[in-house]
C-alpha positions in Angstrom: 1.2 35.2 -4.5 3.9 35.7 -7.0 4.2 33.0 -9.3 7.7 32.7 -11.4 6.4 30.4 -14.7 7.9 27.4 -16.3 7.2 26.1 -20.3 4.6 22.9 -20.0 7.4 19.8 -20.7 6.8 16.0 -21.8 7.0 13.3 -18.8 10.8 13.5 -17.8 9.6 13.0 -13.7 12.0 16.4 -13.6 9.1 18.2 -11.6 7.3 14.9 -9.9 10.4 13.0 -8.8 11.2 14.9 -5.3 7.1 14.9 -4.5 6.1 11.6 -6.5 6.0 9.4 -2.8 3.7 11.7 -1.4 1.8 12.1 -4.4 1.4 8.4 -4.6 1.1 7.6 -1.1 -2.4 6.1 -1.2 -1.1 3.5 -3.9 -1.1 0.1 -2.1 2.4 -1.0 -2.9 1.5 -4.5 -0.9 -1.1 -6.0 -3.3 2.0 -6.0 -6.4 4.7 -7.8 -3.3 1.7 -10.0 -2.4 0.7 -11.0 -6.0 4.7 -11.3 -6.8 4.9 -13.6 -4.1 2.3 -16.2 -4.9 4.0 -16.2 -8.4 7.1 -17.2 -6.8 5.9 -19.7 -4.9 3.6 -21.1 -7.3 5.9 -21.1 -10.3 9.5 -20.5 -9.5 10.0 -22.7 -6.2 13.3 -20.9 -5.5 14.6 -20.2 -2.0 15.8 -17.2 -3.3 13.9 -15.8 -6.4 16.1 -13.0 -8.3 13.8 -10.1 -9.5 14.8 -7.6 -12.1 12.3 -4.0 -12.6 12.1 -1.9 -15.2 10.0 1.6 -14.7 10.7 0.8 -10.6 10.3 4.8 -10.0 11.2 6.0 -6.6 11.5 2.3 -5.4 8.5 2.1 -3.1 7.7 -1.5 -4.6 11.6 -2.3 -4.6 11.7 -1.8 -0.4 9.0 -4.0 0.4 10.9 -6.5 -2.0 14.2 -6.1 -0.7 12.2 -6.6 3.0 11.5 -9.8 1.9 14.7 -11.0 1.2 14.3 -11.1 -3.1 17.7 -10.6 -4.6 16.4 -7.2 -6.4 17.8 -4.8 -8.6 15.8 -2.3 -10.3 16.0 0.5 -13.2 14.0 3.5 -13.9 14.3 6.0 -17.7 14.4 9.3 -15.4 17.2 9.9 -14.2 15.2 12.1 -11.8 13.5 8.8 -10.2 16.5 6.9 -9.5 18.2 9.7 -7.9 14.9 9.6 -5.4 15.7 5.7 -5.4 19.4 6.0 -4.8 18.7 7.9 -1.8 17.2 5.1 0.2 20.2 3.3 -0.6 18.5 0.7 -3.5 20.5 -0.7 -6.1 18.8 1.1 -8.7 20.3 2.5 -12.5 18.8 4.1 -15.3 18.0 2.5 -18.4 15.6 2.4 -21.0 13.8 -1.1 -21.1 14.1 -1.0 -25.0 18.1 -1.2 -24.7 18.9 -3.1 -21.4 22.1 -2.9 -20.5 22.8 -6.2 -18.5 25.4 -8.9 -18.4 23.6 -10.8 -15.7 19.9 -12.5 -15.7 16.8 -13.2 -13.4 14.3 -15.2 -12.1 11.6 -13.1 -12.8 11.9 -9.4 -14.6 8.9 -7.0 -13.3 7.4 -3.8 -15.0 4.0 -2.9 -13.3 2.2 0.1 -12.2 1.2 0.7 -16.0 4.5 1.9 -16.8 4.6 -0.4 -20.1 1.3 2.0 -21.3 4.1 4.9 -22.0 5.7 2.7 -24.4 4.2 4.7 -27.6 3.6 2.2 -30.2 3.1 -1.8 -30.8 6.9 -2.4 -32.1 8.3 -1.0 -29.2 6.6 -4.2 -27.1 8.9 -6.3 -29.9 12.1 -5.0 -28.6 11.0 -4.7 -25.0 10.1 -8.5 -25.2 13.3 -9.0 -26.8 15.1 -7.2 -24.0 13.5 -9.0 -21.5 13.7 -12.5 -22.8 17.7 -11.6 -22.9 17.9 -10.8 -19.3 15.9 -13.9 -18.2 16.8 -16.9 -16.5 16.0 -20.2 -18.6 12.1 -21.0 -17.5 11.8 -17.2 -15.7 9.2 -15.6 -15.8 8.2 -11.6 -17.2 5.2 -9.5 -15.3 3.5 -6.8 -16.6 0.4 -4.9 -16.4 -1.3 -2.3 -18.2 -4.2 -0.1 -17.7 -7.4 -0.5 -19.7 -9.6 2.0 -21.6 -12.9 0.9 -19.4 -9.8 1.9 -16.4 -9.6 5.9 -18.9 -13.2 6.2 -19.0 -14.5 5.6 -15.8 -11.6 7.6 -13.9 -9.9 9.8 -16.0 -12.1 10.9 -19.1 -12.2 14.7 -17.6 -10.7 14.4 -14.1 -9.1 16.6 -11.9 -7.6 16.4 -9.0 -6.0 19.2 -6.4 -3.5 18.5 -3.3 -2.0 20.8 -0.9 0.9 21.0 1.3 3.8 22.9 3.0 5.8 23.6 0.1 3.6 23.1 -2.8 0.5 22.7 -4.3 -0.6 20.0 -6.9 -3.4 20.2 -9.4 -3.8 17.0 -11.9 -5.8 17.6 -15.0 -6.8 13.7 -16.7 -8.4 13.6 -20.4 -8.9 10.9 -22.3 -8.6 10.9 -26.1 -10.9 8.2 -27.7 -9.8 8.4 -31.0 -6.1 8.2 -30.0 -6.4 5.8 -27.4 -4.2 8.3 -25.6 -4.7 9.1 -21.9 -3.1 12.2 -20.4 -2.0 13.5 -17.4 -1.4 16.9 -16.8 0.6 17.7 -13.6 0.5 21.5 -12.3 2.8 22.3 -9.5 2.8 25.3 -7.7 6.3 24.9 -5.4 7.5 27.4 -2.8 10.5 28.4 -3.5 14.1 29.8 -1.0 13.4 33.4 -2.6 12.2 36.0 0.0 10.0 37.4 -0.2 7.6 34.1 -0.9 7.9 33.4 -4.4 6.1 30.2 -5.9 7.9 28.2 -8.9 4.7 26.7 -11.6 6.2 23.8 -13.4 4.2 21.8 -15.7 4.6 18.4 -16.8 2.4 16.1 -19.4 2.3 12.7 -19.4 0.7 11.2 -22.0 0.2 6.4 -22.2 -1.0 5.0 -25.1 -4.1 2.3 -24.1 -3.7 -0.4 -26.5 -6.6 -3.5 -26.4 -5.2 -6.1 -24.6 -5.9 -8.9 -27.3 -3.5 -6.7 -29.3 -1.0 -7.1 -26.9 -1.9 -10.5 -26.1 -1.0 -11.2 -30.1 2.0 -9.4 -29.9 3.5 -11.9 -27.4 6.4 -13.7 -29.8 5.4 -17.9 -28.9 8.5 -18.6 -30.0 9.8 -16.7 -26.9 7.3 -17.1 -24.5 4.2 -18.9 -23.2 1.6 -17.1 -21.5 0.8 -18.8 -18.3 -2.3 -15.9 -17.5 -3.6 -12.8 -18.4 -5.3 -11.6 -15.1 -8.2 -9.7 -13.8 -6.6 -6.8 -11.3 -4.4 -9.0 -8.9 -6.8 -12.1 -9.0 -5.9 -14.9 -11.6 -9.1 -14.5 -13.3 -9.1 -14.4 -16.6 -9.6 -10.6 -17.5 -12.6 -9.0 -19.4 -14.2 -6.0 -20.9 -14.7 -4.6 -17.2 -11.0 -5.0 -16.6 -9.7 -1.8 -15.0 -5.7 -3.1 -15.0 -4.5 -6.6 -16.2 -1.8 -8.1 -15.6 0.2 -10.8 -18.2 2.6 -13.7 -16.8 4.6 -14.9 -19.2 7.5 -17.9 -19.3 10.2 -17.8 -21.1 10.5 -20.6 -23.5 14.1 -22.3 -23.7 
C-alpha cells in the first residue's frame, strides 16, 4: 500500500474535521441536551432560553439544541470544524473563546465535551471567564466541564485505539504525562486518496489538554463575577469527588 507521508502537526482539526462525526459517533450527545435542559428549567424559567457555545465542533450537540427550539448560536477555533458545522446549515463562526467577538448576549453560554482542558494554562480561565461574563445575560448562567486526571488514568494512561473504514483508517495513540498533568492524543490517519493507482495520504495530528485539579479551578472562579450554583459529578448534580471522571461547573453571573 503506498503511503504518501505528512509532518506530525499540533491540534488544528485540519485532518479530524471531515471524519470527526464518525469518529465520535458513539458519544451520547443526548445526556449534555438532557442535562442543559433541566438547567433551563430549574434555573432560567424562560420560554425561550438563548444558548451561546464555545468549542461546539462539528455541531452535533448544536442540532439536538436547535431541535428543541433553543435560540442557539455556536463557535468553534478551527476553522476546519465550523466549515463541517456550516454545512448542516448551523449558525456557527469561528472564534477563540479568549477574544469573543459578540455584540449580542445569552441566557446561558455552554463549553462542554472538555474542550476548556485545551486551554493551556490557569490565566487563560481569567480571560475566558472574562469573555464569558461579557456575553451573558444579567442572572445567565456559564456551563462547563472538564475531564479529570482519575478520567487520564483509568482510560488513557497508554491507550490505543484502531478504526477502519472505506476511505481511511484511524489509529489513536493516548498517553498521559503525570508530571505535566498533560494528556495527549495522537491521531494517525491513513486516508485513501483520488490518485490511481491507490495511493493512501498518513496525516498526523497531536492533541495535547492540560488536566488541572478541579479545586484549582474551582478557586479561579472571580466571586465578584460569579457564584457557583454546583460543581457536579458526570451529569448528576452530585457534588463531585476524587472518583470524578468529568465534572461539570454551573456558574451565575452576578449583576
Amino acid at each position: 500500500m503506498p503511503i504518501k507521508k505528512q509532518p506530525i502537526k499540533e491540534s488544528s482539526y485540519s485532518s479530524l474535521a471531515p471524519v470527526y462525526d464518525r469518529l465520535m459517533s458513539h458519544v451520547e450527545y443526548d445526556e449534555w441536551a438532557d442535562l442543559i435542559q433541566k438547567i433551563s428549567r430549574k434555573y432560567i424559567k424562560k420560554k425561550k432560553v438563548s444558548i451561546f457555545e464555545i468549542g461546539g465542533g462539528t455541531g452535533s450537540l448544536a442540532k439536538l439544541l436547535i431541535h428543541s427550539s433553543y435560540n442557539y448560536y455556536g463557535s468553534d477555533l478551527s476553522p476546519y470544524m465550523c466549515r463541517e458545522a456550516a454545512q448542516k446549515k448551523i449558525p456557527f463562526f469561528c472564534a477563540d473563546c479568549r477574544a469573543l467577538p459578540l455584540k449580542k448576549s445569552f441566557d446561558l453560554v455552554i463549553f462542554l465535551y472538555d474542550g476548556i482542558n485545551y486551554l493551556p494554562r490557569l490565566d487563560h480561565y481569567h480571560i475566558l471567564f472574562d469573555q464569558v461574563y461579557q456575553c451573558l445575560n444579567p442572572g445567565g448562567y456559564f456551563l462547563f466541564d472538564i475531564t479529570t486526571e482519575t478520567n487520564s488514568i483509568r482510560h488513557f494512561f497508554e491507550y490505543l485505539d484502531f478504526e477502519e473504514y472505506s476511505d481511511y483508517s484511524m489509529v489513536r495513540h493516548s498517553y498521559y504525562d503525570e508530571e505535566k498533568t498533560l494528556q495527549y492524543n495522537d491521531f494517525t490517519i491513513f486516508k485513501l486518496t483520488d490518485e490511481k493507482p491507490d495511493l493512501y495520504e498518513k496525516i498526523s495530528e497531536r492533541h495535547i489538554q492540560k488536566v488541572l485539579p478541579p479545586k484549582l479551578i474551582e478557586d479561579a472562579v472571580p466571586r465578584n463575577l460569579f457564584k457557583i450554583i454546583g460543581i457536579w459529578d458526570g451529569f448528576s448534580e452530585r457534588k463531585y469527588s476524587i472518583r470524578s471522571e468529568r465534572i461539570h461547573f454551573l456558574l451565575k453571573k452576578i449583576v
